[in-house]
C-alpha positions in Angstrom: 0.6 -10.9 -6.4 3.6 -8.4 -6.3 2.6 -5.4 -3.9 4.7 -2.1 -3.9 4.0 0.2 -0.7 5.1 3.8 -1.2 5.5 4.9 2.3 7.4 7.7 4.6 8.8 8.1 8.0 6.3 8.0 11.2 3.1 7.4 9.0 0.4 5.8 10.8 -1.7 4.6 7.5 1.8 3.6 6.2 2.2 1.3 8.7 -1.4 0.2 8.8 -0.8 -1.0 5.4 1.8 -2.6 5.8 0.7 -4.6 8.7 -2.8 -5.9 7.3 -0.3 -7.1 4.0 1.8 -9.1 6.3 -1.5 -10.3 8.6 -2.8 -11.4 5.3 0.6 -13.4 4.7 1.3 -11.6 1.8 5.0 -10.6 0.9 5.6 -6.8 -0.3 8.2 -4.3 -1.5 9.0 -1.2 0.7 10.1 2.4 -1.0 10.6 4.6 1.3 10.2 8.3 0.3 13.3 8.7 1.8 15.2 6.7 -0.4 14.1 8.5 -3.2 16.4 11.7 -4.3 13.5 13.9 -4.3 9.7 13.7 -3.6 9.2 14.4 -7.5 11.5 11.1 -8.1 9.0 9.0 -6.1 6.0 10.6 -8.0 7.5 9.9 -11.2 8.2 6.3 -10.2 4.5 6.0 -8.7 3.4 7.4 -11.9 0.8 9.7 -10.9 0.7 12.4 -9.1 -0.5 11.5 -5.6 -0.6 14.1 -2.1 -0.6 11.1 0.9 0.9 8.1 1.5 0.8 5.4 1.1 0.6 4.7 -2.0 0.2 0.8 -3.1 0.8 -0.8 -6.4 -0.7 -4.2 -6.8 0.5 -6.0 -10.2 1.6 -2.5 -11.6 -1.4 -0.9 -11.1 -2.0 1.9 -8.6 -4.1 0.9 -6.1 -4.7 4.0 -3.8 -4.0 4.9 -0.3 -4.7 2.7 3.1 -8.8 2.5 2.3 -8.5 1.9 -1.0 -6.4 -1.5 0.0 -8.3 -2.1 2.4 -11.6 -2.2 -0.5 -9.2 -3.8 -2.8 -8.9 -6.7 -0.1 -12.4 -6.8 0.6 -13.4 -6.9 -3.3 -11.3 -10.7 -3.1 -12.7 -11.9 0.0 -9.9 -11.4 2.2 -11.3 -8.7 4.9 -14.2 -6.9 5.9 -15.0 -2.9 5.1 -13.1 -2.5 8.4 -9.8 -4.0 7.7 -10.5 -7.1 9.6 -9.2 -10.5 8.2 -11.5 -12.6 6.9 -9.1 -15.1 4.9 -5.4 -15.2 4.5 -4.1 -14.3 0.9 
C-alpha cells in the first residue's frame, strides 16, 4: 500500500492522520505544503482541487481528508467509525 499525506504546518487532522497510519504500522510519504513552491504546485500534484488538508493518496488514488481515511480504514477492517484500531495493516 503506498500512502501519500498532503499535509501543512500546525494541522491537527494532519497530524491525526499521520499518527493512526503509523499506529496501524503502515509506512507513508510526507509532502509538506511547505515544500511545495506554491499552494497551486501542491494542487496540481494532488490533482484536484481540494480547500483542507490533509489530503491522502492511497495507491494513486485520492482518498480525502482525515474522515475519509479514517472510512477508508474501516471499509478493510482495520478501525472502527471512530478511528480506533481494530487490526494492524
Amino acid at each position: 500500500m503506498k500512502i501519500v499525506i498532503y499535509s501543512k504546518n500546525n494541522c491537527v487532522f494532519c497530524n491525526k492522520a499521520k499518527h493512526l497510519t503509523k499506529s496501524l504500522g503502515l509506512t507513508y510519504t510526507e509532502k509538506k505544503m511547505e515544500e511545495f513552491d506554491s499552494p497551486q504546485a501542491m494542487l496540481e500534484d494532488i490533482g484536484k482541487q481540494v480547500r483542507t488538508m490533509p489530503q491522502i493518496k492511497i495507491d494513486d488514488k485520492l482518498v480525502g481528508g482525515y474522515n475519509q481515511l479514517v472510512e477508508y480504514f474501516a471499509d478493510k477492517g482495520l478501525v472502527n467509525f471512530k478511528g480506533e484500531i481494530i487490526a494492524k495493516g
